[in-house]
N, C-alpha and C positions, 0 to 999 in steps of 0.2 A: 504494500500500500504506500502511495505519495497523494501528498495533498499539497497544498497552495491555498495559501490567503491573497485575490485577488484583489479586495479590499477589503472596507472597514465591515462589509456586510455581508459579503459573499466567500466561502470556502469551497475548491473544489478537489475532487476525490477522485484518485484511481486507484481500483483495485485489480490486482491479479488473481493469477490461479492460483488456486488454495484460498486465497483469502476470505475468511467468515463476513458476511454482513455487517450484520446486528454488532459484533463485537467489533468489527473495526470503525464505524461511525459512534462509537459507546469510547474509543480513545480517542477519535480526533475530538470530542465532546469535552472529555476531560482534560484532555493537553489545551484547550481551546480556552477552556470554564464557559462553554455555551450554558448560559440559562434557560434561551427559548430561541427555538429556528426550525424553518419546515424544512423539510429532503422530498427531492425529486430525482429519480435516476432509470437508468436502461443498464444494459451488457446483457452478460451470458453466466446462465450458471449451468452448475451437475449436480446439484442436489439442493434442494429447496424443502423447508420444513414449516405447513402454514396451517392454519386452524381456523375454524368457526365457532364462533362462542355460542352458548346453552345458556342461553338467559335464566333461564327455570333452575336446571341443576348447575350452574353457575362451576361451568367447566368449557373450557376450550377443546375439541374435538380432534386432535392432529391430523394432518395426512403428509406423506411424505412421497415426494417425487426424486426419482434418481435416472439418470438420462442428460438427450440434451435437450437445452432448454434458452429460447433467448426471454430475456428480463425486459418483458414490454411497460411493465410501468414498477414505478417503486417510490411512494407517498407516506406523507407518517411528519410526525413532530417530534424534536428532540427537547425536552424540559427537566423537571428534575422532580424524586419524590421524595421527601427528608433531605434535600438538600444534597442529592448523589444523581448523576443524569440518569436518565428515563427515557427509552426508546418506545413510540406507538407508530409501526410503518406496517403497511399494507402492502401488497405485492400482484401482481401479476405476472405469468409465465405463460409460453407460447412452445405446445409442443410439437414434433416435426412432421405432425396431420395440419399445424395449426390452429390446435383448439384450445383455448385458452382455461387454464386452473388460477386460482387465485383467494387470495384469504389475508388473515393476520401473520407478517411475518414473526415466524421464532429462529429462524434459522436458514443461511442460504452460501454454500461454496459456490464462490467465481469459477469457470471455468476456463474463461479464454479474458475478460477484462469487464469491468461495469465506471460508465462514467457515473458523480453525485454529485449535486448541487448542494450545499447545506446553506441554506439562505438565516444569518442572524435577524432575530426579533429583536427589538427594544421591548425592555420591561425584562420579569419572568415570571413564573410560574408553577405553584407549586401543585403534587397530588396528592387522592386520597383514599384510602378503599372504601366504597360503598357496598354499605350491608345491603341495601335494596339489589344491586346487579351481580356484587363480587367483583368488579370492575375498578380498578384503579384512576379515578377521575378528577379533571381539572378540580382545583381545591379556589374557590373567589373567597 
């Protein structure tokens, strides 16, 4: 992984193969001290690991995909929960019929490169778990 601070607002991110998602936008976060900033991104990965939440039984559902796979979209906010950063990105993958899988990212190897946007917010924000969802949610 290499990144760049292009300015005072915008970081961007490449990653290679082998490299985890989730955990390497969770370092550029804390080498950063980002508070709040959205992520936008594409590439490719070989294994992607996503879920849909059970609002009722207040569990995330995993599915895990392994193959190849391009990274049609990747969205989500970086903030912080107790004051440690806190990753919520979503994901999209495209696979080589073209049909697209998609969910809560927890998990996702590069396989050949993924460009990210990490665009800085002013302010920040903290979270909170809510007993109504199970969901760890903006805390106002």
């Amino acid at each position: 992984m290499e990144y760049k601070n292009i300015d005072k607002q915008h970081i961007l991110v490449r990653l290679d193969p082998g490299d985890e998602i989730v955990a390497s936008l969770m370092q550029v976060a804390k080498e950063e001290t980002i508070q709040l900033a959205m992520v936008q991104g594409l590439g490719a990965v070989k294994k992607v690991v996503m879920g849909v939440y059970n609002v009722p039984a207040q569990h995330y559902q995993a599915n895990t995909l392994e193959g190849a796979f391009e990274m049609l979209s990747l969205t989500g906010t970086i903030d912080t929960m107790e004051e440690n950063p806190y990753s919520h990105f979503h994901i999209t993958v495209g696979d080589e019929k073209g049909l697209a899988h998609g969910g809560h990212l927890n998990e996702a190897v590069i396989s050949a490169t993924a460009e990210i946007i990490i665009t800085k917010l002013s302010g920040s924000i903290d979270r909170r778990k809510s007993p109504e969802t199970g969901l760890n949610i903006w805390k106002f």
